[in-house]
N, C-alpha and C positions, 0 to 999 in steps of 0.2 A: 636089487638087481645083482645078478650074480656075473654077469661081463659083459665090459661095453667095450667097443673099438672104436676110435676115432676116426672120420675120413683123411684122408691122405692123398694128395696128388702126386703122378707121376712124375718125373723132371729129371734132369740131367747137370743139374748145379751141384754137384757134390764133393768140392776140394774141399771147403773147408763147412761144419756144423752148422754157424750161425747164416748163413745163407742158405746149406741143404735144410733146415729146419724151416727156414721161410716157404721157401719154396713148396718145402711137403702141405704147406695148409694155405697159398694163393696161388700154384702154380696153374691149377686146369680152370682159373675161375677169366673169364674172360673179361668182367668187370675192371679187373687188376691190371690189365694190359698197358695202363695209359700210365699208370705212375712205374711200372715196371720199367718201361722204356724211357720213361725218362729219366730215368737215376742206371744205376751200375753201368758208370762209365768209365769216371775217373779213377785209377789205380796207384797205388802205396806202395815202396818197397820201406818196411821198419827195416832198420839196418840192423838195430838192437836183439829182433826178433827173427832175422832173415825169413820176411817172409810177407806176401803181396796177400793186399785184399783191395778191397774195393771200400773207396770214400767220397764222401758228397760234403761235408762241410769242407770250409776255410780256412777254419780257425781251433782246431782238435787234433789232441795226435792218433784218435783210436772213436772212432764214429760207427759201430754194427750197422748197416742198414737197416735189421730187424727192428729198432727199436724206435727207427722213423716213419716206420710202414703206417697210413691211415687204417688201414683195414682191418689191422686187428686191437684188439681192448687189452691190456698187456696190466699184469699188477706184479709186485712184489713184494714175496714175505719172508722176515727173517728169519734163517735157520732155530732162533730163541724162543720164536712164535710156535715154531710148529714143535721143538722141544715140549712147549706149555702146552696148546690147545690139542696135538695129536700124539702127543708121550714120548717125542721125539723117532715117530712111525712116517717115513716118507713114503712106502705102500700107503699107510692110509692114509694120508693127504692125498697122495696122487689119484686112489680111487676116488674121493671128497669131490677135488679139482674135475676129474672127467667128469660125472656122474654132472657136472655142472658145466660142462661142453668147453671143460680149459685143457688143452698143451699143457704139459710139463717139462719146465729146462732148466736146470742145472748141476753145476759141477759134482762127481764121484770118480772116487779110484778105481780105473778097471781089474785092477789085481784081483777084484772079485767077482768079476763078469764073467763066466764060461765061457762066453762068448769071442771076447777080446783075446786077440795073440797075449795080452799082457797077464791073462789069467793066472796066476800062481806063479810068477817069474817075477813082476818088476812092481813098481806102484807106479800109475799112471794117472795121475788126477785131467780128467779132461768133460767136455761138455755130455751131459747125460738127456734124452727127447724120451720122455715116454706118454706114449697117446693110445694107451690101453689096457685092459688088465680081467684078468678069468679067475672069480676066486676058487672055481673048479679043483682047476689044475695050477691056483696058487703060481701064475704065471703074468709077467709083464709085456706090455707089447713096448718094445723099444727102438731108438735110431742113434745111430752114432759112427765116427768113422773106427769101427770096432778090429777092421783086420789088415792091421801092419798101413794103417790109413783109409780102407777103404771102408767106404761108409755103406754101410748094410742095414736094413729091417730085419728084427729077429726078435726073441722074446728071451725073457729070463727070470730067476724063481725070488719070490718074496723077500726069500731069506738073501739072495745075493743082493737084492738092490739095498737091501736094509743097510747089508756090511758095507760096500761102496759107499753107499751116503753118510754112513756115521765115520766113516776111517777118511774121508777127502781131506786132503793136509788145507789148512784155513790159511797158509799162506801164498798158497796160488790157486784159489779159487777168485777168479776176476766178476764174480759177481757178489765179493764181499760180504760174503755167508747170508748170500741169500736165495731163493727157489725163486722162477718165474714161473708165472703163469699166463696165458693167452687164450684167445676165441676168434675166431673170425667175427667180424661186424659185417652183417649183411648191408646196413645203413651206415656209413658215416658222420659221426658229426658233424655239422655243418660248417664247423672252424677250419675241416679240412676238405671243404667242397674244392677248392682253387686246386689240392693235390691230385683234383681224380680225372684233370684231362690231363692229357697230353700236351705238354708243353715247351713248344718248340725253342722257344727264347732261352726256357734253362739249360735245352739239348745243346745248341750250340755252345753257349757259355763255358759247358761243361767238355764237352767238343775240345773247344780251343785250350781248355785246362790242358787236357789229357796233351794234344800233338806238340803242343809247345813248353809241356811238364813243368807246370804252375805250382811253385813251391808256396801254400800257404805263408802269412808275414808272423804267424805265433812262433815265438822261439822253442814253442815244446817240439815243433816238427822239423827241428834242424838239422836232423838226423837223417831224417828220412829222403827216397827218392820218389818224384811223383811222375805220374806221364807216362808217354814211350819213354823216356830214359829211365825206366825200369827194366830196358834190356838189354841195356849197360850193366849193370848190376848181375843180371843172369850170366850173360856173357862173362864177369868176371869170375861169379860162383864155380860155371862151366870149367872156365882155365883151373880155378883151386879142387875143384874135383879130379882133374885131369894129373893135377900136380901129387894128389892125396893128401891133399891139405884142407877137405870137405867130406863131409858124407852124404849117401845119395840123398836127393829128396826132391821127389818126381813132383810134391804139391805145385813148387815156382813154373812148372810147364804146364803144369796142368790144367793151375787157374788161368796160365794165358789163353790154352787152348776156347776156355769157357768165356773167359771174357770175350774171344771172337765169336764164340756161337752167339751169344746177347748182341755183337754190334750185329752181327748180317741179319739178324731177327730182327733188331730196328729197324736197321736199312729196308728190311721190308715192309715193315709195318707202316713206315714211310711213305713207301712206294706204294701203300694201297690206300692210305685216306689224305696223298695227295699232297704233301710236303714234298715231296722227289718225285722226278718221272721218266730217270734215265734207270730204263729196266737194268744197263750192263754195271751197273754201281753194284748192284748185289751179287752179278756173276761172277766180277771183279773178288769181291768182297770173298766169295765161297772159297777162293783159291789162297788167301788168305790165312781163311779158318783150314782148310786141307792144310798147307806147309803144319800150322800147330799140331794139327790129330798126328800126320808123320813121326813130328819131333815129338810125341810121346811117345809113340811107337818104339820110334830110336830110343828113347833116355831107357825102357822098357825092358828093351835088345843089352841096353850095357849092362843095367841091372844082373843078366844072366851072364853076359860073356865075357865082361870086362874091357872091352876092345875101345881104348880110348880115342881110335880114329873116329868112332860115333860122336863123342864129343864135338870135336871139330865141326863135323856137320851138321850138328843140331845149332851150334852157337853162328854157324854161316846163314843156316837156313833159316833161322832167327832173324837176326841182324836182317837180312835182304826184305823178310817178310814185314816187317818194322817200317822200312823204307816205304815198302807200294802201301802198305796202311796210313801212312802217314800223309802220303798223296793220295788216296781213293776218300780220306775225312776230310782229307783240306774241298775237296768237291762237293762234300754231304754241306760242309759250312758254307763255301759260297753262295750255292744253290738256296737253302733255306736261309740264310740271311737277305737275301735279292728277295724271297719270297715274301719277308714279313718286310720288307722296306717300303715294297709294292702295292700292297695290302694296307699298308699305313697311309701311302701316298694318295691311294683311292680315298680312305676315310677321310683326310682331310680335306 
């Protein structure tokens, strides 16, 4: 076979790799919908890391969602293996992997990407997705947040990913010198049959994490902020930006922005197989997610003008947006808690 491309779904998840990566290979599969919505709820600020993601365990300081998803078959091999077995060639692993309907993800410096701003400027060891490859034109099909953060599809040549991957500095490679490899599973295991509905019990649970910012009891996470008072946190960042005692970094608005478009997506998905059935919860909701798209817009706007009065407003329009979020879940939870109480009550 002289080139294969992998499929790839559309989506709009793109603050950070390990979630656009997921996304690109469950995103348009409707199957996925039910574990989808029920996980990426609850949100993280590492203090250490300044910088929010999305968590579902209780008891870990750093939980990728990727790596809990039922749907795909996930392996890994150590960079020593593929030194041995493929002469230390991540081109030819990676074509090996496709050729066997796997994703490729891990860590390379983009100092050698053409692609990447960081191309012949800086070293940038960060996460590398490649789900294609043309031995033609001796070209990769690849994904990553390649320009100044934003994360793009684009391709790149043999010999770049070679250098990238042999030069990734091995002490910040967070996959511990090693490649992943993944596949969609059309069938799931059956160990994860319980994962693939929709489940309302851990919604709420998870719910109530989030409004009332449920600090896990492991002392690794004592650092960290959990919840809406992660926008506390922004809000302070806000003010040390404003002070120039921070540098910009549009990701902390931006996963908010995202994380509203996944709640009003629930809220709907809700709303149509009948957990909710107050239509204006999601009208509610969309005004919500608007205030977020704004406050990128604004962070956006300063990025170019410098005009610190946007600050202010994005950290107001925040803070308020926090508030009705906070009161439009606290209604998603009473609602769906009444529902499964009720549902109980008949069974008995």
């Amino acid at each position: 076979m002289t080139a294969k491309r992998l499929p790839l779904s559309d989506h709009d998840y793109v603050t950070y790799p390990n979630v656009a990566h997921l996304f690109s290979v469950i995103g348009n599969r409707e199957e996925t919908m039910p574990w989808v919505y029920t996980n990426f709820i609850q949100l993280v600020y590492f203090e250490s890391l300044r910088k929010i993601d999305y968590t579902n365990k209780t008891d870990s300081f750093f939980d990728p969602l990727l790596f809990d998803c039922p749907w795909l078959n996930i392996q890994f091999t150590h960079r020593d293996t593929i030194s041995q077995a493929w002469n230390g060639s991540i081109v030819q692993f990676a074509i090996d992997s496709i050729d066997r309907g796997n994703y490729i993800y891990f860590v390379a410096d983009q100092y050698y990407i053409r692609a990447s701003a960081a191309y012949g400027n800086h070293t940038h060891n960060h996460d590398m997705f490649i789900y294609g490859y043309d031995k033609t034109t001796k070209k990769l099909n690849i994904a990553d947040n390649l320009k100044y953060g934003k994360y793009i599809r684009t391709t790149c040549g043999f010999d770049e990913m070679e250098m990238a991957y042999a030069h990734a500095d091995p002490d910040r490679d967070w996959f511990d010198s090693r490649v992943m490899s993944f596949a969609f599973k059309p069938k799931t295991y059956f160990q994860y049959e319980r994962y693939l509905v929709f489940d309302s019990v851990s919604v709420v649970h998870s719910l109530n994490r989030y409004i009332h910012s449920m600090k896990p009891a492991s002392y690794m996470c004592l650092e960290n902020t959990y919840g809406i008072a992660v926008y506390e946190r922004v809000h302070e960042y806000l003010l040390a930006l404003k002070q120039e005692r921070e540098v910009i970094d549009i990701r902390l608005l931006h996963i908010l922005y995202e994380h509203k478009k996944m709640m009003r997506r629930r809220i709907r998905y809700m709303l149509q197989h009948g957990y909710l059935a107050d239509e204006n919860l999601e009208a509610s909701y969309a005004n919500v997610e608007k205030e977020h798209e704004i406050c990128v817009g604004l962070m956006l706007k300063f990025m170019i003008t410098g005009d610190d009065k946007l600050l202010d407003r994005i950290s107001g329009a925040l803070m308020e947006a926090a508030v009705i979020e906070k009161e439009l879940l606290g209604r998603v939870i009473a609602t769906v808690s009444h529902r499964q109480v009720f549902y109980k009550g008949r069974a008995d």
